[in-house]
Structure formats: structure tokens, C-alpha cells
N, C-alpha and C positions, 0 to 999 in steps of 0.2 A: 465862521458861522457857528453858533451856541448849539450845542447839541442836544439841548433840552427843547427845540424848537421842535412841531408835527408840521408833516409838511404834506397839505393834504391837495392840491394843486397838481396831480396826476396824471388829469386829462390833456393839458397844457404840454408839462413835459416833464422826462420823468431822470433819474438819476442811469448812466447808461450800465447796460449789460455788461460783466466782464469777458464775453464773449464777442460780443460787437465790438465791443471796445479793441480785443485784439484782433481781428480781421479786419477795421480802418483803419488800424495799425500797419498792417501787414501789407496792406492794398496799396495803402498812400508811401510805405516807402519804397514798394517794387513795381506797383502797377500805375506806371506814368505818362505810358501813352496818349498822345489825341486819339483818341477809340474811330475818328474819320481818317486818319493818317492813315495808307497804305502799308506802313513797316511794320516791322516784328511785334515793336513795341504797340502802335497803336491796334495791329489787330487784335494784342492781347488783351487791351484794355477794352474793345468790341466786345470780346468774348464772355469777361469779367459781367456785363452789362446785360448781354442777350440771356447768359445763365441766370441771372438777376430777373430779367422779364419772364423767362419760363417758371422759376419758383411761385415768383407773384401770380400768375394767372392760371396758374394750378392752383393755388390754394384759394382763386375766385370764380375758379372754372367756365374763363374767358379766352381767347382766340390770342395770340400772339401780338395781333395787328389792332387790335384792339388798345395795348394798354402805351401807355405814352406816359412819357416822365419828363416832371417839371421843375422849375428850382423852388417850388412850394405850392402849395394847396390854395394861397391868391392869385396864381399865374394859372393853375389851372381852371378854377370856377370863370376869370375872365374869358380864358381862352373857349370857353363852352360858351358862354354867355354873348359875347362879339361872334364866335363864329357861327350862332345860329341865327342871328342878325344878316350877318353881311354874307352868309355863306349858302343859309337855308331856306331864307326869305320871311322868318319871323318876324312878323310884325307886334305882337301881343304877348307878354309876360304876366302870368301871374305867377305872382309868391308871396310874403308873408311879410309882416312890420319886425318879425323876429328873427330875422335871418341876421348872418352874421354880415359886419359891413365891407366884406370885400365884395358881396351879392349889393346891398342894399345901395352901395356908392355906385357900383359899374348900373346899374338899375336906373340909376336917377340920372348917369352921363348918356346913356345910350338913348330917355324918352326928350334929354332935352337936345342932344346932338343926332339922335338915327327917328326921331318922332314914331317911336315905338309906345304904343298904348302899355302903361306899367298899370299894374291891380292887384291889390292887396287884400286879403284875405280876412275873413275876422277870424280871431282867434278865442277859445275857450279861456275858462279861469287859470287852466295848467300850462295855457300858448300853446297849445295844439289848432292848427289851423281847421275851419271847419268844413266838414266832405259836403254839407249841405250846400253852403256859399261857393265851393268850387265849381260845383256842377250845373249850377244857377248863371257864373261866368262863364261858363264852357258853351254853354247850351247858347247863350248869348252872344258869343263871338266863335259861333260854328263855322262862319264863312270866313275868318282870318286864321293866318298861319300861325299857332299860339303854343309857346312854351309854357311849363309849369315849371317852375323852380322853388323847391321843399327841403327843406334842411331834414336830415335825418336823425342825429339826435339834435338837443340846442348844446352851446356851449356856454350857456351860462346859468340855465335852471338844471338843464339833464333833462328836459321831457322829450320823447319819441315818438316819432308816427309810424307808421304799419306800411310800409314801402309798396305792398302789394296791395291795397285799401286805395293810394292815390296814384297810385304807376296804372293801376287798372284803369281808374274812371277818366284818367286823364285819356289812355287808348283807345276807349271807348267813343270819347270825341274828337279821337284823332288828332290829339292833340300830343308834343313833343312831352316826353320830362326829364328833368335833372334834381339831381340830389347833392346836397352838402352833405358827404359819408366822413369829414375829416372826422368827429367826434364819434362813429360808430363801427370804423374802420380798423381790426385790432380787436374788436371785444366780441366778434359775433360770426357767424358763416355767412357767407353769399354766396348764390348759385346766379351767376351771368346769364346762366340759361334759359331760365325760368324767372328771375327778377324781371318786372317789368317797369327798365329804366332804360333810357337813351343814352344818357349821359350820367357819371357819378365824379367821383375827385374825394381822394383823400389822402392822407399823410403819414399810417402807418398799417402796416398788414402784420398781423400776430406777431409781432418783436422783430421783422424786418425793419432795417431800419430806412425810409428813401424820403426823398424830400417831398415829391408831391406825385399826383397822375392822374391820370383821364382817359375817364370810359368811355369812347363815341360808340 
């Protein structure tokens, strides 16, 4: 690779920590365990894992049983997305033509295979979805069991929505929400407590490094 090259591609992914780097190190040649095995080795590997859950959910100030890890950030958004389907009795989806397309596919399998009403938002100049148009659907499908699904930043302009602006009005009709946090996950605080989201999914929390998770 020419070293004269910038390489501004960050959000994606980035050159690893030499810190990270020796603790995957470290981990992958002594900590080998099935972390489900009963033996020494797997309990240790358990260990390695749960210490890994408390760090994350401390620094998102979320419940232990809350967070869940996945082999990426498209296994978690589906896994949110089907299980409020077939799990919670969601009929109604709305979200946005700018979400990223592990949303935007599982969206279009589940209205043509689960006959779930999908509703797309209009978006402003900058793709920010608009709070007017949401509440316009909401008010509309008040008598159905209705998700919002809103990416948190995009990934491919950078523009962001105000989490607590569409977590709220979506509550207000009593309506579920989930967030695509993979692009804002890493750069910013979240308080569990006070966010109001149901569900989130992202891919890296302040230079941890894990592949994916989900906030029910």
C-alpha cells in the first residue's frame, strides 16, 4: 500500500489499536474455551465475555440482560426486526428510503413474506427523516402494532437525527422504536436510562472492540 495514499474511510473501519491488538493476541492464544463448556477452560472463556458485557453496559448505562452480542451489526438489526414481527405482534413498520440495506432488505422480505405494512418516511434535503410525516403515520395506524425504525447517524452522508425528538413521538403513540446506532456507537454518550429507544444495535463502543449487539 503507497504511503502517500489518505485514508479517510474511518467510519467503516479503521487501522487496529496496538492495544487491542495485543489483548486479541493474548486472548486467542490462551483463552480457548466453548465459554458453554462446563470445564475450567470454558468457564474461563464465560468469564472473559461477561467481564466484556459489564464494561459495555457500563459505559451505556444499561442492565446486564439487556445487551446481547452478535456476529455483526446485520445479525443484530434482523434479529430486532423479525423478532418484533413474529415475537411482539408488529404488524407496521415505518422507516426511511435511507437506511442502510441490511434494514431496508429484511423490510421488503418480511412485507412480502410476514404481510407487514412497510412506510417510508419523506426525507428532507440533508435525509433526515421528517417528524411531521411520522406522526401523520403514527396517528394513522394508532390501532396497529407499529415499529419505527431510524438510523441514527447515516452511513453514507453523516447526517443525524436527535434520538430523543423521534424515540419520544414514536412513545407517545405508543409505538415501538429501534435505531441503527452502528455509525454513532463509538463517537458519542448514551444513557439506557433516559434514551428513549427499545431496541438499538451497534458495532463499536469507545475502542472496544465486538462485533455486533442488541438492545431489547
Amino acid at each position: 500500500m503507497k504511503t502517500d495514499r489518505i485514508y479517510l474511510d474511518y467510519a467503516a473501519t479503521t487501522p487496529l489499536d496496538p492495544v487491542v491488538w495485543h489483548v486479541m493476541g493474548e486472548v486467542g492464544n490462551t483463552i480457548y474455551g466453548n465459554p458453554s463448556s462446563v470445564h475450567a477452560e470454558g468457564r474461563l472463556a464465560r468469564t472473559i465475555i461477561e467481564e466484556s458485557r459489564k464494561t459495555i453496559c457500563k459505559l451505556l448505562n444499561a442492565s446486564l440482560s439487556e445487551l446481547f452480542f452478535t456476529s455483526c451489526a446485520t445479525e443484530a438489526h434482523n434479529t430486532i426486526l423479525r423478532g418484533a414481527v413474529n415475537d411482539l405482534g408488529v404488524k407496521r413498520i415505518i422507516s426511511s428510503p435511507l437506511e442502510h440495506h441490511c434494514i431496508l432488505h429484511t423490510l421488503e422480505h418480511l412485507k412480502l413474506h410476514n404481510q407487514v405494512d412497510i412506510v417510508y418516511l419523506h426525507v428532507n434535503s440533508y435525509g433526515q427523516p421528517s417528524l411531521e410525516h411520522l406522526e401523520i403515520e403514527l396517528m394513522k395506524g394508532k390501532d396497529v402494532k407499529t415499529l419505527v425504525s431510524l438510523m441514527q447517524v447515516n452511513n453514507e452522508v453523516g447526517v443525524q437525527i436527535d434520538l430523543d425528538s423521534y424515540g419520544l413521538l414514536s412513545h407517545t403513540h405508543k409505538a415501538l422504536f429501534h435505531s441503527d446506532t452502528v455509525q454513532g456507537i463509538g463517537f458519542g454518550e448514551y444513557d439506557l436510562q433516559t434514551l428513549p429507544v427499545d431496541f438499538m444495535a451497534g458495532s463499536r463502543v469507545q475502542g472496544l472492540c465486538i462485533s455486533g449487539m442488541t438492545i431489547p
